[in-house]
Each structure stands twice: as C-alpha cells, then as structure tokens.
FIRO-497618 format. One line per 3 residues: number of its first residue (from 1); for each residue x, y, z of N, C-alpha, C, O. Coordinates in pm, whole numbers. Layout:
<pts>
NUM	X,Y,Z,X,Y,Z,X,Y,Z,X,Y,Z; ...
</pts>
This chain:
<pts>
1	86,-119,0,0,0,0,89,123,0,180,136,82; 68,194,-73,115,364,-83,53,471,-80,-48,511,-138; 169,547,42,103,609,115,140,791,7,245,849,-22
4	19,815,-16,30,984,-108,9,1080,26,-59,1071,128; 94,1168,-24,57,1268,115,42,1453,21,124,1519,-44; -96,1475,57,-155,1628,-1,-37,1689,36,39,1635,118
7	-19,1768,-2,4,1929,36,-89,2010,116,-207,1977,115; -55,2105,181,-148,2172,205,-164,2306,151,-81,2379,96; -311,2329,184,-375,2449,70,-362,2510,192,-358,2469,309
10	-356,2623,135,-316,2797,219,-481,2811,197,-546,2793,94; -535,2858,362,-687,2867,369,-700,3036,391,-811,3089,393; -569,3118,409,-559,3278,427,-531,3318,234,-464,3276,140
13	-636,3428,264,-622,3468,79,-584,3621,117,-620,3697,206; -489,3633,-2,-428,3781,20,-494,3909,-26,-520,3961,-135; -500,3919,19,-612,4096,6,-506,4189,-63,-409,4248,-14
16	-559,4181,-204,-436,4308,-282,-510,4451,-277,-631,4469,-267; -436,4524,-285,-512,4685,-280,-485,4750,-437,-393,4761,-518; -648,4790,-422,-604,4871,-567,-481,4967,-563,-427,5004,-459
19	-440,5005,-697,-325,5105,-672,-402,5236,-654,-523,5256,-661; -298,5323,-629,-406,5476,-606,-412,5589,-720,-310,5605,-786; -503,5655,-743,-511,5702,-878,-501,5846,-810,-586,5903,-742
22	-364,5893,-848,-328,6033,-810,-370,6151,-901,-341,6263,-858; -445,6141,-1040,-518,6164,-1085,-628,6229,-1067,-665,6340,-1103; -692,6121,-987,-815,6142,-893,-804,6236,-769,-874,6336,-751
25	-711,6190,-691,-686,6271,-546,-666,6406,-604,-738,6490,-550; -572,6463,-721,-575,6576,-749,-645,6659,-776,-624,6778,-753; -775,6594,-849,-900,6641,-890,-977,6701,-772,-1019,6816,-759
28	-986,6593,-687,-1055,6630,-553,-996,6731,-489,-1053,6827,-435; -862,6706,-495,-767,6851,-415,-830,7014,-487,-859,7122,-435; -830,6979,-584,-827,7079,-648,-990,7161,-677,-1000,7280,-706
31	-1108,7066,-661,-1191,7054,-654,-1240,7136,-510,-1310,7238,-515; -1192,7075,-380,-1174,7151,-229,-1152,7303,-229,-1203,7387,-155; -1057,7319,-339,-965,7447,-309,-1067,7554,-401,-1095,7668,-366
34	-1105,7497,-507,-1217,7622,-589,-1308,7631,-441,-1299,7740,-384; -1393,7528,-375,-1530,7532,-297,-1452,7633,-178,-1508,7736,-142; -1323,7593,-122,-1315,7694,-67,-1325,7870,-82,-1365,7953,-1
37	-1274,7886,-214,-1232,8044,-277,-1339,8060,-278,-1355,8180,-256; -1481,7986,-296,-1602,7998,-354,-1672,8037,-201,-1749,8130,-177; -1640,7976,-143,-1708,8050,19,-1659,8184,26,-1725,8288,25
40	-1517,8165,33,-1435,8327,102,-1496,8393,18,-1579,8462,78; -1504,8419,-158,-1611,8519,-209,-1707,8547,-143,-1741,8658,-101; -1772,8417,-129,-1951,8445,-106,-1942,8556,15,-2014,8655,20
43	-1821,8514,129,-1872,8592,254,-1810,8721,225,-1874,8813,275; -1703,8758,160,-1664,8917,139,-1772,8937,59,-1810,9042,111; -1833,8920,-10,-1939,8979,-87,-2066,8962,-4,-2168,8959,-73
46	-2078,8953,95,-2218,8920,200,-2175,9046,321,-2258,9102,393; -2029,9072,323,-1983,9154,375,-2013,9347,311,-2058,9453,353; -1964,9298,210,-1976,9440,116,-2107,9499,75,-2117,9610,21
49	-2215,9415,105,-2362,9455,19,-2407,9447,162,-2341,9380,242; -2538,9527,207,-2598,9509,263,-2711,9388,215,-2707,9331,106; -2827,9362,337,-2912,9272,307,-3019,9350,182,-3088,9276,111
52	-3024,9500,164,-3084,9495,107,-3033,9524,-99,-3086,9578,-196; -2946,9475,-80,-2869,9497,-202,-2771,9604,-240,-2688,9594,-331; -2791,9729,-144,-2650,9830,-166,-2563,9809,-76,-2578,9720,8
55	-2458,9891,-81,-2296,9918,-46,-2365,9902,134,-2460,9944,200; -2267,9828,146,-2256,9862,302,-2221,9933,379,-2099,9941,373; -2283,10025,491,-2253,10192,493,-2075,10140,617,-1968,10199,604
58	-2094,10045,701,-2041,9995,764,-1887,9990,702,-1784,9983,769; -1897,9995,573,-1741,9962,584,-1632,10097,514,-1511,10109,490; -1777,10197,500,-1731,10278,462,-1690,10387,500,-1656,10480,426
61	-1691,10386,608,-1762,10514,750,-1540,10517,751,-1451,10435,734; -1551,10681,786,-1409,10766,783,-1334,10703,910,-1387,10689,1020; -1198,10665,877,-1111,10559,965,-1076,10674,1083,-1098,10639,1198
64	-1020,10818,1059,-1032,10893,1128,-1140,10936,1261,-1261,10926,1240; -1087,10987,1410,-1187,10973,1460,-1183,11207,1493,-1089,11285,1485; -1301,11225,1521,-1341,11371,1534,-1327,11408,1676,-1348,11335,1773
67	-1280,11557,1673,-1213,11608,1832,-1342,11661,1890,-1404,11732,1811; -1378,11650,1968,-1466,11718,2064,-1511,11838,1995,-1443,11921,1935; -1655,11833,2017,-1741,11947,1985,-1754,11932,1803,-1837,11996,1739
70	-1673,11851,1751,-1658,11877,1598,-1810,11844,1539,-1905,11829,1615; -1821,11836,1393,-1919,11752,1342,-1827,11722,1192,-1713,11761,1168; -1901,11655,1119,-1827,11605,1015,-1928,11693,853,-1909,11711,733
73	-2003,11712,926,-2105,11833,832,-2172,11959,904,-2233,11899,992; -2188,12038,916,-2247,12136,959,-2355,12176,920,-2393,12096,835; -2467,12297,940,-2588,12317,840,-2564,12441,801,-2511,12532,864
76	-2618,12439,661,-2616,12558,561,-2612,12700,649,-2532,12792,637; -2704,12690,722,-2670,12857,826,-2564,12866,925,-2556,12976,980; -2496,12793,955,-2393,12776,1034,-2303,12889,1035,-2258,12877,921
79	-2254,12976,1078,-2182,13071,1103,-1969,13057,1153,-1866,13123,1154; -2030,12910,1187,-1825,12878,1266,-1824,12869,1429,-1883,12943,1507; -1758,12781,1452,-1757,12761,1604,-1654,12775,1641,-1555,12748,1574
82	-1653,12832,1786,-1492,12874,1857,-1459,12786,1953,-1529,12792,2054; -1353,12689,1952,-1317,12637,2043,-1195,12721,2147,-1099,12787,2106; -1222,12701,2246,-1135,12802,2384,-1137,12740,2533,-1216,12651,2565
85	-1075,12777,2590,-1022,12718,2714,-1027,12810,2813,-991,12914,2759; -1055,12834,2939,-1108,12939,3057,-1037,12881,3192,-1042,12769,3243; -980,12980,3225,-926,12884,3331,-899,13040,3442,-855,13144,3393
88	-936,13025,3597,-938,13133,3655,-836,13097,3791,-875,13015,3875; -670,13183,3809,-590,13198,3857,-636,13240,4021,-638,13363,4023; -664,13199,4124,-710,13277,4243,-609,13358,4301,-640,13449,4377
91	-512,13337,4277,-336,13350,4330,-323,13476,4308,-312,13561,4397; -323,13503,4145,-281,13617,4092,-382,13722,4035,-349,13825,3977; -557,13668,4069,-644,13736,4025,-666,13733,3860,-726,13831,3816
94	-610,13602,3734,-552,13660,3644,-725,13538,3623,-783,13459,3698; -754,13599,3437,-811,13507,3399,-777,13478,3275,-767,13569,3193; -754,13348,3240,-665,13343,3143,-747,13224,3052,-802,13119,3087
97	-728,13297,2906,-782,13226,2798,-770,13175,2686,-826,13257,2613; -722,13066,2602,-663,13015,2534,-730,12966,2429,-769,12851,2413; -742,13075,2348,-812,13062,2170,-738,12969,2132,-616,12977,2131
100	-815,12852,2091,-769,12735,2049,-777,12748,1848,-689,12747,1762; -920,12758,1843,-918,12740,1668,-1102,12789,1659,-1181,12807,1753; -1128,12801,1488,-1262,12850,1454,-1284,12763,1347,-1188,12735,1275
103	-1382,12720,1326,-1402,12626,1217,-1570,12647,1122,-1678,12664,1179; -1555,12641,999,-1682,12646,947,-1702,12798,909,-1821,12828,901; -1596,12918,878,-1633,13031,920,-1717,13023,738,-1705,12928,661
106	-1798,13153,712,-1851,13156,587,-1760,13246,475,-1738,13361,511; -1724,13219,387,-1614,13264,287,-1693,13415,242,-1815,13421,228; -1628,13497,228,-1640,13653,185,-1720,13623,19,-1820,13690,-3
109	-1684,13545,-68,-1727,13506,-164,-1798,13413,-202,-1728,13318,-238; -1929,13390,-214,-2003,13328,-314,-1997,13208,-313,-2054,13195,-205; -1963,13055,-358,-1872,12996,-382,-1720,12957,-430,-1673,12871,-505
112	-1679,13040,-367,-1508,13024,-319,-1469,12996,-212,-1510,13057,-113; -1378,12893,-204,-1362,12839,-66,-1227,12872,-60,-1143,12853,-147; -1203,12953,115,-1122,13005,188,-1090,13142,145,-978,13193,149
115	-1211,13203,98,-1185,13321,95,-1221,13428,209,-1314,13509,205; -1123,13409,315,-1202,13443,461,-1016,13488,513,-921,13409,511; -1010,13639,557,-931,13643,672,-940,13668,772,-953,13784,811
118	-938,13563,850,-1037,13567,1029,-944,13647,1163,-845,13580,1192; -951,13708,1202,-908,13704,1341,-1052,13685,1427,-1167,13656,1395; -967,13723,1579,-1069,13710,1673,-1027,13819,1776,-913,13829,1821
121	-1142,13907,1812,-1136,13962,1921,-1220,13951,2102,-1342,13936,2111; -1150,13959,2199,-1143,13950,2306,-1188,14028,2395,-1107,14098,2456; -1330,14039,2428,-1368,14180,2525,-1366,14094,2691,-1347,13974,2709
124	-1388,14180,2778,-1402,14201,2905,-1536,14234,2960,-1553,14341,3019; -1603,14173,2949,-1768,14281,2984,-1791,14240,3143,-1769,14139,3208; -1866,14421,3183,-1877,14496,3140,-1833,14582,3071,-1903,14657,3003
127	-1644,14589,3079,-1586,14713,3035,-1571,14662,2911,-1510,14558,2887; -1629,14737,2825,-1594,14695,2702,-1513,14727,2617,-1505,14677,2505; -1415,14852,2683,-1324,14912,2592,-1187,14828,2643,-1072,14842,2601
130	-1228,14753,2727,-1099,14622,2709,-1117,14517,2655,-1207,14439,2685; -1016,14496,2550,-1012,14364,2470,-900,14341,2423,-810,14424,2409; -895,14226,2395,-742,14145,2345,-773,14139,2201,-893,14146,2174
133	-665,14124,2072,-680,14039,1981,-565,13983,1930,-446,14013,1939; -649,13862,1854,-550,13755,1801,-471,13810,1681,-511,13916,1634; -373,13757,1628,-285,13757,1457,-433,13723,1368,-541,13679,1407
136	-387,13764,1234,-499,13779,1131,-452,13631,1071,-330,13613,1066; -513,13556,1039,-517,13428,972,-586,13455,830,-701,13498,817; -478,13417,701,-476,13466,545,-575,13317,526,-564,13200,561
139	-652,13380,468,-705,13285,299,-729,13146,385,-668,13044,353; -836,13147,513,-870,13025,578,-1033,13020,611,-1087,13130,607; -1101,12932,636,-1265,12923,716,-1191,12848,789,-1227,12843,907
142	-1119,12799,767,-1066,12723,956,-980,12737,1000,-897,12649,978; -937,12853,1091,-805,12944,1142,-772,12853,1298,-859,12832,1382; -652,12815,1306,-614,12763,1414,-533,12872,1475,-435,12923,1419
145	-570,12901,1575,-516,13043,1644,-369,12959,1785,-249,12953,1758; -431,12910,1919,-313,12864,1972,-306,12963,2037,-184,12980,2033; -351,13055,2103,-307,13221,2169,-368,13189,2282,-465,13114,2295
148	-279,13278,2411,-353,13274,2522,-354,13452,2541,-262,13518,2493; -442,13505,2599,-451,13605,2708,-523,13628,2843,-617,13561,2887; -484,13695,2879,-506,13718,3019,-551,13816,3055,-474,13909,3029
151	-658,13852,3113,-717,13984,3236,-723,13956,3346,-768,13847,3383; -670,14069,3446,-699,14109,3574,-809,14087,3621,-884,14171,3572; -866,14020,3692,-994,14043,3763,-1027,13991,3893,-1035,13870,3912
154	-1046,14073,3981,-1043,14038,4105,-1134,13939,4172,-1246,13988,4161; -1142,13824,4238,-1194,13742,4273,-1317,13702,4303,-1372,13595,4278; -1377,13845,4390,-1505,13904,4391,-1572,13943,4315,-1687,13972,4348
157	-1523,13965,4161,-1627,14040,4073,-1599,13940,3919,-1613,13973,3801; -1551,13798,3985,-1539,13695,3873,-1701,13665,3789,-1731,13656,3670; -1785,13655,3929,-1926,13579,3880,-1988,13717,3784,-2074,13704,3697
160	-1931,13831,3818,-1981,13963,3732,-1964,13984,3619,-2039,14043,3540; -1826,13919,3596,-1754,13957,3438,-1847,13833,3346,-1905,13737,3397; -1840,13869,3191,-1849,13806,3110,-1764,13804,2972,-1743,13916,2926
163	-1720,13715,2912,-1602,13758,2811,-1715,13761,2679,-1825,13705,2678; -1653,13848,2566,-1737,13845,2469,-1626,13846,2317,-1543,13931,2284; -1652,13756,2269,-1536,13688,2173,-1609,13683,2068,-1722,13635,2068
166	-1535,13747,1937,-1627,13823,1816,-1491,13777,1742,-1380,13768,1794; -1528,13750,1599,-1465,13713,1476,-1492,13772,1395,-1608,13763,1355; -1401,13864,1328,-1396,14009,1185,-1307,13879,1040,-1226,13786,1038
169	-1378,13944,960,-1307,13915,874,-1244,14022,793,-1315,14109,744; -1102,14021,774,-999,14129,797,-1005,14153,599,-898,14148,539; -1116,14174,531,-1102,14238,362,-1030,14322,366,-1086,14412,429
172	-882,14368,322,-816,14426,244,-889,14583,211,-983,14580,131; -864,14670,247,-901,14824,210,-1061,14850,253,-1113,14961,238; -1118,14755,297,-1219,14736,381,-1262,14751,512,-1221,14659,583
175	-1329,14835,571,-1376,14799,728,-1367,14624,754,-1378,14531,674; -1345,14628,879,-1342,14474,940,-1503,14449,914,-1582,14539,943; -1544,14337,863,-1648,14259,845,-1670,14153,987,-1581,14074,1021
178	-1808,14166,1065,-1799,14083,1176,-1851,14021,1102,-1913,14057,1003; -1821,13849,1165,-1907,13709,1160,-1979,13653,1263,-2082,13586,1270; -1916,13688,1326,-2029,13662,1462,-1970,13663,1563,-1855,13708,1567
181	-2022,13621,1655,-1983,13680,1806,-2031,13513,1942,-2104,13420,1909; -1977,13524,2050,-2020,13471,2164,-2004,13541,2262,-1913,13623,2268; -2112,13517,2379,-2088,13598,2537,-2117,13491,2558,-2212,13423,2519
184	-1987,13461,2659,-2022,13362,2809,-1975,13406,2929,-1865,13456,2950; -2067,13384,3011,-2101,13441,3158,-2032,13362,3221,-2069,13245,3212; -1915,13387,3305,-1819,13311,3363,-1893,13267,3490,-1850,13167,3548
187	-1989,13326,3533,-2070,13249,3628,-2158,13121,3622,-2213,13055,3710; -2150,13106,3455,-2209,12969,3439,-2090,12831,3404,-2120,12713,3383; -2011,12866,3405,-1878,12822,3412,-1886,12724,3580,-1877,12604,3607
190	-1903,12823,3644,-1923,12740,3813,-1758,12663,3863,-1669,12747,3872; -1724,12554,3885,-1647,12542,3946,-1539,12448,3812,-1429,12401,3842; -1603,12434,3659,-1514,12422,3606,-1412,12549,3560,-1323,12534,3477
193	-1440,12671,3627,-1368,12766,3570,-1215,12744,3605,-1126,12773,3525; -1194,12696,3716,-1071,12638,3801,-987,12542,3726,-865,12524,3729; -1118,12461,3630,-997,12320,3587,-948,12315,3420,-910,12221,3351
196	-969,12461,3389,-900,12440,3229,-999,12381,3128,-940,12359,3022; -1076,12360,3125,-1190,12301,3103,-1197,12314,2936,-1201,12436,2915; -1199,12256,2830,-1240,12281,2680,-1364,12309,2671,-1455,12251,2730
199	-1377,12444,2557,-1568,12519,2580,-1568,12515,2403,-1462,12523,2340; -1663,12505,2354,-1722,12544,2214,-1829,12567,2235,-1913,12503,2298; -1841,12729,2147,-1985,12755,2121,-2022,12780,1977,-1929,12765,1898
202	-2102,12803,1943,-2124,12858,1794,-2180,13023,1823,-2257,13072,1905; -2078,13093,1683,-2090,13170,1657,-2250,13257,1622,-2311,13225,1520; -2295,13346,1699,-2393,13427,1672,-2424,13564,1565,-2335,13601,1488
205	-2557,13633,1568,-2498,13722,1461,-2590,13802,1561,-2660,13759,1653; -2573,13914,1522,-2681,14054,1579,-2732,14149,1442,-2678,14159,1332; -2840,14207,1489,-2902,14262,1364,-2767,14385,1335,-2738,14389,1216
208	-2704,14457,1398,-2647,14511,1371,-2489,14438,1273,-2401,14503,1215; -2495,14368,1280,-2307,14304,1259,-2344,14268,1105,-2259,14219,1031
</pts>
C-alpha cells in the first residue's frame, strides 16, 4: 500500500489593494480648493452689500476719529464755532484764555472756498473798551489760532464779568467785516472755571453786525 501525502492548501487569501489614482486625489484637491475660494467670495461679498442689495454703509464710514465738539457736516446757516479754554488763577487774580481754533467760518465770496481772513477779538464785559486780539489768519474758514490772554480780575467780581469773543473778517481796504460773536457768563462756568476746562460755542450774529 502507498502512502500519497496532499500538500497543504493555504486557507488565508491575500487581500491586494487597488493602486491609487493620483489623478483622482488631485482632482478632488483641487476641486476643495475652488469650494473653498467659492465660500471666502460668497462671505466678502455678503460683507460688502448690505441685506438689502446696496454698499454697506459699515465699511465705509471715515477711519479717522473727530475732536470734541466737531461735526463732520455742519448746516447751511452755520456761522463757525470757537473752540477756547477758561481757566481762573485765584493766586494772581488773572483770567486766562486760550483761543484754540474757529471752524466752518462763511467765505467773503459766493462759492469760493477760503476766501475768509479771520481774526478774533477779546472783550471784558462789562468794560468793554478792554479787549485782546489775536494775529490775522490769510485765505482760511478754519483758522487755528493757539493764543492765550489774560485779564486782571479780582476774585469778587469773577461771577460779574463776562467775556465776549467776536470774529472780523480782515477784507483788504475794507472795514473789518464781523461774523459773529459769543458771550459767556463766567458764572455759568461754576467750578469748572478752576480746571481748564475745553468750551465750544457757535458763533452768533446781531441785527447790527
């Protein structure tokens, strides 16, 4: 008798892997990268339009920011505003005031812009034949002055005084042209008169000026 002897069969089968089609992966890569650009549009452009189809006011608004008391438009009757500083010395009896700048003044001409030479003058009221004035500022509606002066006034008769600060425009072979004027009553001032305090008012007119 003869003896045959099998072999044995391998009962594990080998699991081959497809190869990889870089082809493909690129497609998809590349495919990812449009859907992305395609969002970032969508949202800068969801950014730039409002919901109701125009410009978005939001992104347009001035990077610059505005100094106290300013505006960024004024109204057609507007005359110019004086910014100034008040500050009252107890020591030396002095009161001292620091013309800062005028803005918005109205041009001597028509539509021509900066056809305006501004100073500013400085009364004492009641006495009115005391007053200070500033340097003449050429060919401006918005004169930055920077000046301080000073009056005497005795401690007791602070809440009495009032300063009265008037703006000429200085025409060439011309009387001084007023633009307008402010009175402020240093008694409404109260206890910021002490701390240097920044004041703007707008310029007034009188039937006479």
């Amino acid at each position: 008798m003869i003896n045959f002897v099998v072999p044995g069969i391998a009962t594990s089968v080998q699991c081959l892997t497809s190869p990889i089609n870089n082809e493909a992966l690129a497609a998809s890569a590349s495919d990812s990268n449009l859907a992305n650009i395609s969002a970032e549009s969508s949202l800068a452009s969801s950014q730039a339009f409002s919901i109701l189809g125009g410009l978005n006011p939001e992104l347009y608004k001035p990077t610059y920011s505005l100094e106290p008391g300013e505006e960024e438009f004024y109204p057609d009757y507007h005359r110019g505003r004086v910014w100034f500083k008040l500050f009252y010395e107890p020591q030396n009896e002095q009161l001292v005031i620091h013309l800062i700048k005028v803005k918005n003044l109205p041009s001597r001409v028509k539509g021509s812009v900066n056809c305006c030479d501004p100073f500013v003058r400085i009364q004492l009221l009641p006495e009115e034949r005391r007053y200070v004035q500033s340097k003449i500022k050429k060919k401006t509606c918005n004169p930055k002055f920077d000046e301080t002066f000073v009056f005497q006034v005795p401690a007791r008769a602070v809440n009495e005084r009032s300063i009265r600060i008037t703006v000429f425009d200085n025409e060439r072979g011309k009387k001084h042209n007023v633009i307008g004027h402010i009175i402020v009553q240093l008694k409404e001032i109260g206890d910021n008169l002490g701390e240097n305090t920044l004041l703007w008012r707008d310029l007034e007119t009188e039937i006479d000026e």
